[in-house]
C-alpha positions as CSV (number, residue, x, y, z in Angstrom):
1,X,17.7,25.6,18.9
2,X,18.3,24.2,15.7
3,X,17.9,25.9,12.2
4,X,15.3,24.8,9.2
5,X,14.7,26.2,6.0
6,X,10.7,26.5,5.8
7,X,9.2,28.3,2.3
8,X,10.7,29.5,-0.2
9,X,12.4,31.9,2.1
10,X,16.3,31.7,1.4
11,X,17.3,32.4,5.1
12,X,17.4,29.5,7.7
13,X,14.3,30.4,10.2
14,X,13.9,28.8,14.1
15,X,11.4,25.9,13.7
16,X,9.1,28.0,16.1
17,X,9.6,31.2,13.9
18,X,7.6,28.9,10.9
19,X,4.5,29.0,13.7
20,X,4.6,25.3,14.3
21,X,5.3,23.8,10.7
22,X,9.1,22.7,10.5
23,X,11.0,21.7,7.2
24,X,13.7,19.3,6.1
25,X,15.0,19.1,2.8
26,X,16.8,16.7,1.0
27,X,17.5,14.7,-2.5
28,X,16.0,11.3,-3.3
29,X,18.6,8.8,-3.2
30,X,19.2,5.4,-5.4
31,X,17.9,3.2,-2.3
32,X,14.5,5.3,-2.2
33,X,13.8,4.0,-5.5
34,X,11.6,0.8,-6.3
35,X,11.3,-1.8,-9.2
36,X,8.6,1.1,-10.5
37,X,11.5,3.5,-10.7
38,X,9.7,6.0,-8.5
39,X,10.5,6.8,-4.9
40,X,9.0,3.4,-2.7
41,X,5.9,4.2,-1.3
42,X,7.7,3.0,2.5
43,X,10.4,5.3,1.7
44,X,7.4,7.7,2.4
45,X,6.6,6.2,6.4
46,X,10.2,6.6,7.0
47,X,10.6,10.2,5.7
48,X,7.9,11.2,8.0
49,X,9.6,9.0,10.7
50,X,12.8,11.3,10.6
51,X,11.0,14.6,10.0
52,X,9.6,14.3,12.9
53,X,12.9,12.9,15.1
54,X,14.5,16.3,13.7
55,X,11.3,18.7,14.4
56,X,12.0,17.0,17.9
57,X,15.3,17.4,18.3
58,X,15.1,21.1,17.3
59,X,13.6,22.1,20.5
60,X,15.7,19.6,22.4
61,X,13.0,17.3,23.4
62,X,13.3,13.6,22.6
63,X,11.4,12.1,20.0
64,X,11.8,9.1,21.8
65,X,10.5,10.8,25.0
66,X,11.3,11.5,28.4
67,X,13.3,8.3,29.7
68,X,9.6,7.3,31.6
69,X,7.6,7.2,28.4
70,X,8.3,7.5,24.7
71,X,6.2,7.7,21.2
72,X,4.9,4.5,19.5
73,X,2.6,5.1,16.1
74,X,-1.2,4.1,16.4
75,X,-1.5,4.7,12.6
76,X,-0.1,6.3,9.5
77,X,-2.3,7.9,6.4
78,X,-0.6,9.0,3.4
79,X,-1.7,10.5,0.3
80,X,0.9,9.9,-2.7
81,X,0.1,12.7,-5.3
82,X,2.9,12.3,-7.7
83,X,5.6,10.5,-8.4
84,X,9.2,11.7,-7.0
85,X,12.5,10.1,-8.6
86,X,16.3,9.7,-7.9
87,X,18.4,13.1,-7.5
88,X,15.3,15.0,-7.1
89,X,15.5,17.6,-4.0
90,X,12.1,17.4,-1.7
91,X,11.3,19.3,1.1
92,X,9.8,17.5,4.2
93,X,6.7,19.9,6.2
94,X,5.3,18.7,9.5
95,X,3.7,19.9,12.3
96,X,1.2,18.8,15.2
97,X,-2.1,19.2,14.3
98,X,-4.3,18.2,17.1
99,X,-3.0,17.2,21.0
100,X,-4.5,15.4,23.6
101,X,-3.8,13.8,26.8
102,X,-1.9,10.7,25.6
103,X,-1.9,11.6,21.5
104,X,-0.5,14.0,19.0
105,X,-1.6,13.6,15.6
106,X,1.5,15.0,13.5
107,X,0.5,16.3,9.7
108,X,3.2,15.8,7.4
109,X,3.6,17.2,3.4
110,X,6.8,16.5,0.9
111,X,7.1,19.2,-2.2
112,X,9.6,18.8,-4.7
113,X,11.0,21.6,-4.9
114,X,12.5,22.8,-8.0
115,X,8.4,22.8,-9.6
116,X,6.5,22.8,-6.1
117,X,4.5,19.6,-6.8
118,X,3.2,18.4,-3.8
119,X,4.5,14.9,-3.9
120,X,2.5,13.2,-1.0
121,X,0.2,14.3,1.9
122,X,0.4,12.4,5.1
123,X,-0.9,12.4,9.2
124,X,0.4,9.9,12.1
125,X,-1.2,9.6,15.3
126,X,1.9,9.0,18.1
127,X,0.5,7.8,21.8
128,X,2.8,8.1,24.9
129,X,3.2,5.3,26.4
130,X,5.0,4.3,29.4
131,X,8.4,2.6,29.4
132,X,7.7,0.4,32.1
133,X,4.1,-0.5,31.3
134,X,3.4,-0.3,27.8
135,X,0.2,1.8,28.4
136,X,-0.6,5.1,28.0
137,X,0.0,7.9,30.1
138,X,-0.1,11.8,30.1
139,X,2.0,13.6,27.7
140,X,4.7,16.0,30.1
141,X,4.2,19.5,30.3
142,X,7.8,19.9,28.8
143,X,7.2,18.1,25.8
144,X,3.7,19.7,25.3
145,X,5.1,23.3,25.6
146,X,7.6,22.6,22.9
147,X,5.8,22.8,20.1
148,X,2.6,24.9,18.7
149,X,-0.5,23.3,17.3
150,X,-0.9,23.8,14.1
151,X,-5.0,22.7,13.5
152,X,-5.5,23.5,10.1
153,X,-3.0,23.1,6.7
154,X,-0.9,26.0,6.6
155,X,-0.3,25.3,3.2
């Protein structure tokens, strides 16, 4: 299983070991930065895109699914708080708030992390669709084992 650094704890935890909320961190870059010279506010979508590949691929389990279905977005919320800028180190929180039998609703947060600022607040619901239809179908038992639901902020 893969390691994450969750908190302000120093020592790498097991995504499972943060009960359900797994953390990425990493520094703004030049290309994150618009015309405004803030981070973009798509930079944020994609953020939350690859938090959520990695909180995947830490229990082994596809973000793109099973090889007979895979994830497509319904929607994406976000709430942008403040501002984050080049060379700035944020930390990336997610975790599934509510599952059902096609959907997960993923919560996400990004703190800066020298000051804590909470940055931006965000959810996406993900259906699971099938590869050779397009429709929905039932989430498998494997990739709805991997993680816990997290219903409330743990923040």
């Amino acid at each position: 299983m893969s390691k994450s650094q969750c908190g302000s704890d120093p020592q790498p935890v097991t995504a499972r070991e943060t009960e359900g909320v797994f953390c990425n961190e990493f520094d703004v870059s030049d290309a994150d930065i618009d015309v405004n010279g803030h981070v973009n506010n798509v930079v944020y979508v994609q953020w939350m895109q690859d938090v959520a590949v990695k909180h995947a691929d830490a229990f082994h389990v596809s973000a793109t699914g099973d090889g007979t279905g895979t994830w497509v977005a319904r929607s994406h919320q976000i709430q942008y708080l403040k501002p984050a800028f080049v060379g700035e180190r944020v930390r990336a929180r997610t975790w599934i708030g509510e599952v059902s039998r096609v959907r997960a609703r993923r919560r996400y947060q990004f703190v800066r992390i020298p000051d804590g600022a909470v940055l931006a607040k965000g959810e996406s619901d993900w259906v699971y669709v099938s590869t050779e239809t397009g429709r929905p179908r039932a989430i498998p038992d494997e990739i709805r084992a991997a993680f816990i639901v997290v219903p409330d902020d743990p923040t």
